[in-house]
MARTI-633140 format. One record per residue (C-alpha): residue number from 1; chain; residue in one letter; x, y, z. Coordinates in pm, 1 decimal. Layout:
MARTI-633140
  pos  unit  code        xx        yy        zz
  NUM     A     A         X         Y         Z
...
***
This chain:
MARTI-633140
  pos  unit  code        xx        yy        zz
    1     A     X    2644.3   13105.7   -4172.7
    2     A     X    2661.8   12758.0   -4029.9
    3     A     X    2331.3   12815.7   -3801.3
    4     A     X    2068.1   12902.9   -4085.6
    5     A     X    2198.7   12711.5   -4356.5
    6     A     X    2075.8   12394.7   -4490.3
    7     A     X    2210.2   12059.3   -4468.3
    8     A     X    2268.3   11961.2   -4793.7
    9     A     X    2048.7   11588.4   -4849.9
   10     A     X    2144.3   11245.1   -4776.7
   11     A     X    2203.4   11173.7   -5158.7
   12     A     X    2392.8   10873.7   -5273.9
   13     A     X    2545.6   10939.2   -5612.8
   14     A     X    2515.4   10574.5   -5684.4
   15     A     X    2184.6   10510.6   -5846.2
   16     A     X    2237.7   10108.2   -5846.7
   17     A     X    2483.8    9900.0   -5663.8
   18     A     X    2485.1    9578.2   -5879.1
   19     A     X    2801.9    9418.1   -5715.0
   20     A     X    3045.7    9420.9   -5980.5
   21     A     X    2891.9    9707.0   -6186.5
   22     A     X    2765.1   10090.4   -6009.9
   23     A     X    2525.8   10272.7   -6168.7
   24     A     X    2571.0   10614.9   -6080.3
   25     A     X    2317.7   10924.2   -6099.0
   26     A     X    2582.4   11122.5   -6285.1
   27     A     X    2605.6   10880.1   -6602.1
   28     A     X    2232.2   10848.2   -6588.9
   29     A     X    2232.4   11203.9   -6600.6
   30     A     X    2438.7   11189.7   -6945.1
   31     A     X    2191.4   10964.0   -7063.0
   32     A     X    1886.9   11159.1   -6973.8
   33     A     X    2037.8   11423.2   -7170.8
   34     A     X    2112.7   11219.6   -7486.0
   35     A     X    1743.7   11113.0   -7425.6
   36     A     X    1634.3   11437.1   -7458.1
   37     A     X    1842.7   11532.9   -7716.9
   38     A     X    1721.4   11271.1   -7953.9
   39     A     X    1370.2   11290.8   -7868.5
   40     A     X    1341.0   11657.6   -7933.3
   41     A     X    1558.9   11625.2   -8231.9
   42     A     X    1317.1   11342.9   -8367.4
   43     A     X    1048.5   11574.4   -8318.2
   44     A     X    1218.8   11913.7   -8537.2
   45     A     X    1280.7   11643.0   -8813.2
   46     A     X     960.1   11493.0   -8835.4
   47     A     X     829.8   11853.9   -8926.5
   48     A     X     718.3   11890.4   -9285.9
   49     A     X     999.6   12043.4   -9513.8
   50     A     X    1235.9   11961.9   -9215.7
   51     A     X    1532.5   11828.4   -9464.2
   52     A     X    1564.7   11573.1   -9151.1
   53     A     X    1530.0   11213.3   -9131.2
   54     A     X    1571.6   10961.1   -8820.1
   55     A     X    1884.8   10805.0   -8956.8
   56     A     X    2052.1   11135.8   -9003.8
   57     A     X    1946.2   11225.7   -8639.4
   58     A     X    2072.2   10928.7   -8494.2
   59     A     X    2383.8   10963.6   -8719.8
   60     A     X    2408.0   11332.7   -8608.8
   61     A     X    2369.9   11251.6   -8180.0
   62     A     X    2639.7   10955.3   -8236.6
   63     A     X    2875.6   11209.9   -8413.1
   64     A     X    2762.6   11489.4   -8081.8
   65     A     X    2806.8   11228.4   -7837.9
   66     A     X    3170.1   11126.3   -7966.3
   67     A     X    3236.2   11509.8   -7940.5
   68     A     X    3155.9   11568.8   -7608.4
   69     A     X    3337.2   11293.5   -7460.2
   70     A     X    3655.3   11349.7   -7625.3
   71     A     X    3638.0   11741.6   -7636.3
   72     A     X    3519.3   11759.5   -7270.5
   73     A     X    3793.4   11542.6   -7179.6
   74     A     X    4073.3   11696.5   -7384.0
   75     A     X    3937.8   12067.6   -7277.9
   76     A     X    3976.7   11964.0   -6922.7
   77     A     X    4324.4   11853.6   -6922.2
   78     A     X    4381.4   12160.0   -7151.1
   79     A     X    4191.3   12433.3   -6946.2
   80     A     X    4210.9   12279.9   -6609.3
   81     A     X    4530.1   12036.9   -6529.8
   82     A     X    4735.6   12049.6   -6791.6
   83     A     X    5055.1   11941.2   -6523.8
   84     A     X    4886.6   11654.6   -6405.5
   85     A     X    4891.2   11527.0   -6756.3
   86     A     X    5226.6   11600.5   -6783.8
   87     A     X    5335.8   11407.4   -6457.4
   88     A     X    5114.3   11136.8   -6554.7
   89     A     X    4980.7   11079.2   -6909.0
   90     A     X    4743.6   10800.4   -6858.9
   91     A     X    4578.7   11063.4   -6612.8
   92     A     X    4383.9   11180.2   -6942.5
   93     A     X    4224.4   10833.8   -7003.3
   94     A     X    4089.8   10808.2   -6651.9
   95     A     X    3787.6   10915.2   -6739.3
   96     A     X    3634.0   10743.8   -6424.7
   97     A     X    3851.0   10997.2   -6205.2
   98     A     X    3646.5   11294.7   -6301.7
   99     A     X    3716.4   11580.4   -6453.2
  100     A     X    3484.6   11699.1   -6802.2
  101     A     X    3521.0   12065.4   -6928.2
  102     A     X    3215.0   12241.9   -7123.3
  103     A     X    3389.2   12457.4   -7338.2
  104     A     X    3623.4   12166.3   -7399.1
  105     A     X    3305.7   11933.3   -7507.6
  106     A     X    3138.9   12268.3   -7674.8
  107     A     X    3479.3   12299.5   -7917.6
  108     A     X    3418.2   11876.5   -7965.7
  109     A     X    3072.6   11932.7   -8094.9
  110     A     X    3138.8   12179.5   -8325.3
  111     A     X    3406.6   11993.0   -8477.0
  112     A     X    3137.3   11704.6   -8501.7
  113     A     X    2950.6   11956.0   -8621.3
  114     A     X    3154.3   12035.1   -8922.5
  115     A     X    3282.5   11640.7   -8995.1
  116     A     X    2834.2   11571.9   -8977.2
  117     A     X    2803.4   11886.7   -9232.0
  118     A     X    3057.2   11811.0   -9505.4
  119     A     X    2886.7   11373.9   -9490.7
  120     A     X    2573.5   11507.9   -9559.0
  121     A     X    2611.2   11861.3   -9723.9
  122     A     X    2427.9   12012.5   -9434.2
  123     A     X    2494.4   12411.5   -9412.6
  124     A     X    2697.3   12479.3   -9105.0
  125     A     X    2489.1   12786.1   -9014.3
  126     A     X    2129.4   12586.6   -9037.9
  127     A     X    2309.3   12266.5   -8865.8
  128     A     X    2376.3   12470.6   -8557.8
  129     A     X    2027.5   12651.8   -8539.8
  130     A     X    1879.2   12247.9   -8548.6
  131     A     X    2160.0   12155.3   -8283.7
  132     A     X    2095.8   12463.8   -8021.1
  133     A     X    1767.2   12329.0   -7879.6
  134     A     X    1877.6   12001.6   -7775.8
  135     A     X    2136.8   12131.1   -7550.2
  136     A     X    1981.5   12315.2   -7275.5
  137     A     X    1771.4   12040.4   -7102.3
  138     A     X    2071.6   11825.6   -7133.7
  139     A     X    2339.8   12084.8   -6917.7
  140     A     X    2002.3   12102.9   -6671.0
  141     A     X    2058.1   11695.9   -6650.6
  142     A     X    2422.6   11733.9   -6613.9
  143     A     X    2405.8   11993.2   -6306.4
  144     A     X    2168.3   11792.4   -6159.8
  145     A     X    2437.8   11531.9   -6163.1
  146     A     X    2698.0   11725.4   -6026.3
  147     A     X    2464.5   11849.7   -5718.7
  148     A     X    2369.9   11482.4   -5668.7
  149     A     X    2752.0   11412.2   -5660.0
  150     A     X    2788.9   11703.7   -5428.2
  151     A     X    3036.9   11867.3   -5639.7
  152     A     X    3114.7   12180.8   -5810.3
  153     A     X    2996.6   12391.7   -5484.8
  154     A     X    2881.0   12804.1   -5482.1
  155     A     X    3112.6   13024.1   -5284.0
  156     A     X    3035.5   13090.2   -4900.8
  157     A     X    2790.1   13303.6   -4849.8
  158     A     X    2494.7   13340.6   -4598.2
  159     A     X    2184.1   13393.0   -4798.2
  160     A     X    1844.6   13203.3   -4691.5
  161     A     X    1915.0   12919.5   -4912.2
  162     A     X    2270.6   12873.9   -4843.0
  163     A     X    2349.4   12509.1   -4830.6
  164     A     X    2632.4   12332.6   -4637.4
  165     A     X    2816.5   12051.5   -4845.9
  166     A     X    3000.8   11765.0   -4762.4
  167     A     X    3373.3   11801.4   -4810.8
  168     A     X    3358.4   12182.1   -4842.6
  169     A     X    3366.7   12272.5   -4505.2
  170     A     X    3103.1   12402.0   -4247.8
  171     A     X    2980.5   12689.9   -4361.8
  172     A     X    2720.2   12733.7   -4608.5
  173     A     X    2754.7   12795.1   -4992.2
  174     A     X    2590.8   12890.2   -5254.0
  175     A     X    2438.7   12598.7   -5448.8
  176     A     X    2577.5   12705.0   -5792.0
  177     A     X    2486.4   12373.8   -5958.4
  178     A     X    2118.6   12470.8   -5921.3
  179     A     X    2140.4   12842.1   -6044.9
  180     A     X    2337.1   12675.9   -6348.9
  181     A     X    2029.2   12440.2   -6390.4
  182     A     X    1804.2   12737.7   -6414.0
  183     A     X    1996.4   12972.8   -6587.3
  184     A     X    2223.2   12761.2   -6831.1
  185     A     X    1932.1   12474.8   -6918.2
  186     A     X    1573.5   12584.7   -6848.6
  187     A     X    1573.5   12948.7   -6935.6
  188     A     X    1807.2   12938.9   -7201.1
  189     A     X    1637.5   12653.7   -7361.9
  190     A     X    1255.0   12915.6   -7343.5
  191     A     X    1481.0   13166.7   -7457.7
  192     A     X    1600.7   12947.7   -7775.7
  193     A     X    1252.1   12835.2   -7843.3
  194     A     X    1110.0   13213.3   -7859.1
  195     A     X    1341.4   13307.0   -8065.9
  196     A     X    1319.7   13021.7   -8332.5
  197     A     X     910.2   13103.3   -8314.5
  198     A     X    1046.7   13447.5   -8453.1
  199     A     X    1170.4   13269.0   -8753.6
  200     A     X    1482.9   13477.1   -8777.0
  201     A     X    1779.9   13469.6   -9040.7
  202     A     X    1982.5   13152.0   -9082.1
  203     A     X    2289.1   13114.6   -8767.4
  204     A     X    2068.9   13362.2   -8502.6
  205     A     X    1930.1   13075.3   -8295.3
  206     A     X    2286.4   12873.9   -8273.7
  207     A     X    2437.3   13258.6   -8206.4
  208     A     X    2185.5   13304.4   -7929.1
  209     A     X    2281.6   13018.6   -7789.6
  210     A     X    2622.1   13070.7   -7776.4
  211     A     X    2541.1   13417.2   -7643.5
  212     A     X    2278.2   13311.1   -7388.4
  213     A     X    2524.9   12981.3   -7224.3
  214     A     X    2834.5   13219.3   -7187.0
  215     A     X    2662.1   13482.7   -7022.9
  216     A     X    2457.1   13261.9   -6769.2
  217     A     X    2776.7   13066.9   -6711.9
  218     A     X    2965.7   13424.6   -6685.6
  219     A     X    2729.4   13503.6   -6439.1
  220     A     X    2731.1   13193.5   -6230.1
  221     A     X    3087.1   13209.7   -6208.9
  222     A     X    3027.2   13485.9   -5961.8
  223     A     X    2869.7   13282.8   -5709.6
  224     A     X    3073.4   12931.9   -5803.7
  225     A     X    3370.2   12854.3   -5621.1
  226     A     X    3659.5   12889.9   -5832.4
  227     A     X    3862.6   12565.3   -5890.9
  228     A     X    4144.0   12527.3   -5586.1
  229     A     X    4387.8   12437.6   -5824.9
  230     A     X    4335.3   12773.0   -5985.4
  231     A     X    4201.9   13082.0   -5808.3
  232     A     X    4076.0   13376.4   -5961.9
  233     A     X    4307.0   13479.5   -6267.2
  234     A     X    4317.0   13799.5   -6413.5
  235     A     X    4098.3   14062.2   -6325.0
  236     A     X    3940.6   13876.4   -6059.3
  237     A     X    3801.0   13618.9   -6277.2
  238     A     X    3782.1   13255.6   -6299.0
  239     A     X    3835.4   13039.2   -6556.7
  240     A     X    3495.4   12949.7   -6679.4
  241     A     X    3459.9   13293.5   -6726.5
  242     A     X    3715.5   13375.8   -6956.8
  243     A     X    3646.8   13051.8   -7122.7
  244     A     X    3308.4   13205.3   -7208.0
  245     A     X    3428.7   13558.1   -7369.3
  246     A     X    3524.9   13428.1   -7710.4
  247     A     X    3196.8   13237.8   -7657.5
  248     A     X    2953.9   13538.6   -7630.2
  249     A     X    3163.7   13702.5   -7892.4
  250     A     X    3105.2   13414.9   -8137.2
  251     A     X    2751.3   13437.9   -8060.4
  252     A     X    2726.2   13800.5   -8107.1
  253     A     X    2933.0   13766.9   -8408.3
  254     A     X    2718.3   13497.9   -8597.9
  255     A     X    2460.5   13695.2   -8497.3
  256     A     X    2550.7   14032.3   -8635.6
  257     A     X    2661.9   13829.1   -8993.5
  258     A     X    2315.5   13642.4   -9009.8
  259     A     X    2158.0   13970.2   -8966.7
  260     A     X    2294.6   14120.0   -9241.8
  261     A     X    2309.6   13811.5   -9484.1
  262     A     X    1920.1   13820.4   -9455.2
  263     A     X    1874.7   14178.4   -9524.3
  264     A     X    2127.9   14101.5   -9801.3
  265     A     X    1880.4   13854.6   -9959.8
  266     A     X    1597.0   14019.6   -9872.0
  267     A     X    1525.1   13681.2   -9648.9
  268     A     X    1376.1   13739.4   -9300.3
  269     A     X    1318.5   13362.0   -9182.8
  270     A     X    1472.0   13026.4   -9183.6
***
């Protein structure tokens, strides 16, 4: 594995060295995706008969952002390293340290979600069908970041493409941050936008989203080293991946009720 496999490339995860102030490729990563974000979410709202305006987009991405942050954070320390929080509790305010959880930022967002709903008597169903395209493009951004950062390595393997990593050793690995860029961003976001042109019942798009992210990220897991810290848990599987059950069975759930709420009302589209 260490003969054929690729060095991985002279990167510097510091986009700007300013002297006092670093700009690194990972924030400008959470940027791009907040750029994206609102510029796709200005574009759904400024559709006729969108019920949308710019202030209540803004209003909505300030609400997401806040989410994220403290969600991803808390979820970390929850999911991840709970006992380093307990040894040290100012750990969870080091934010510069590392150490973001999706799921954690996922359950942050929805509780945005429902705080953004009840301001502006948005249905929570329809909020999260306007909310699950702007996501995708932004967890491609965020991968990016962590390959940049050389972080969040594949599992060893010796496949054509198998990269070697700084810090992980000599032999080569699957680069995991890429596959999540394909599978988790890009082709969930095509699938999200096909099925919206469907016009389906109220709650399907934000279902297939939940869906389509915990199955890409199930799958990933498979090829993503699992966190030292934790191993593989039961039934040989990591964390992420039972993180993402309740996930795909939220989706399939919202799913399944949207379904039948539009046959109930004899509505087929949003």
């Amino acid at each position: 594995m260490t003969s054929s496999a690729i060095p991985f490339p002279n990167l510097d995860p510091v986009l700007l060295d300013l002297g006092l102030v670093k700009i690194h490729w990972y924030g400008m990563m959470y940027l791009l995706a907040f750029g994206l974000a609102y510029w796709l979410a200005n574009r759904a709202a400024a559709k006729p008969g969108s019920g949308w305006n710019s202030d209540q987009v803004s209003d909505l991405l300030f609400y997401g952002f806040v989410g994220v942050l403290l969600g991803g954070r808390v979820g970390y320390i929850l999911f991840y390293n709970f006992a380093t929080v307990l040894n040290d509790p100012l750990y969870l305010f080091r934010i510069w340290e590392g150490g973001m959880s999706f799921h954690g930022g996922l359950i942050g967002v929805l509780t945005a979600m429902a705080l953004f709903a009840r301001k502006y008597q948005k249905a929570y169903l329809a909020l999260g069908d306007f909310v699950a395209p702007l996501v995708p493009l932004g967890l491609s951004a965020g991968r990016i970041g962590n390959f940049i950062n050389g972080e969040l390595w594949g599992r060893t393997t010796d496949v054509p493409w198998a990269m070697v990593f700084p810090g992980a050793g000599a032999l080569g690995r699957h680069p995991s941050q890429l596959y999540q860029v394909a599978l988790e961003g890009l082709l969930l976001f095509i699938v999200i936008l096909i099925v919206r042109r469907l016009r389906p019942p109220v709650g399907v798009v934000g279902g297939v989203f939940l869906l389509g992210y915990g199955l890409a990220r199930f799958t990933v897991e498979f090829f993503r080293e699992p966190d030292a810290h934790l191993g593989l848990l039961s039934l040989g599987m990591t964390m992420g991946q039972w993180l993402c059950l309740p996930m795909m069975l939220a989706g399939i759930g919202i799913m399944v009720f949207s379904f039948k709420q539009g046959r109930a009302s004899g509505v087929s589209s949003q």
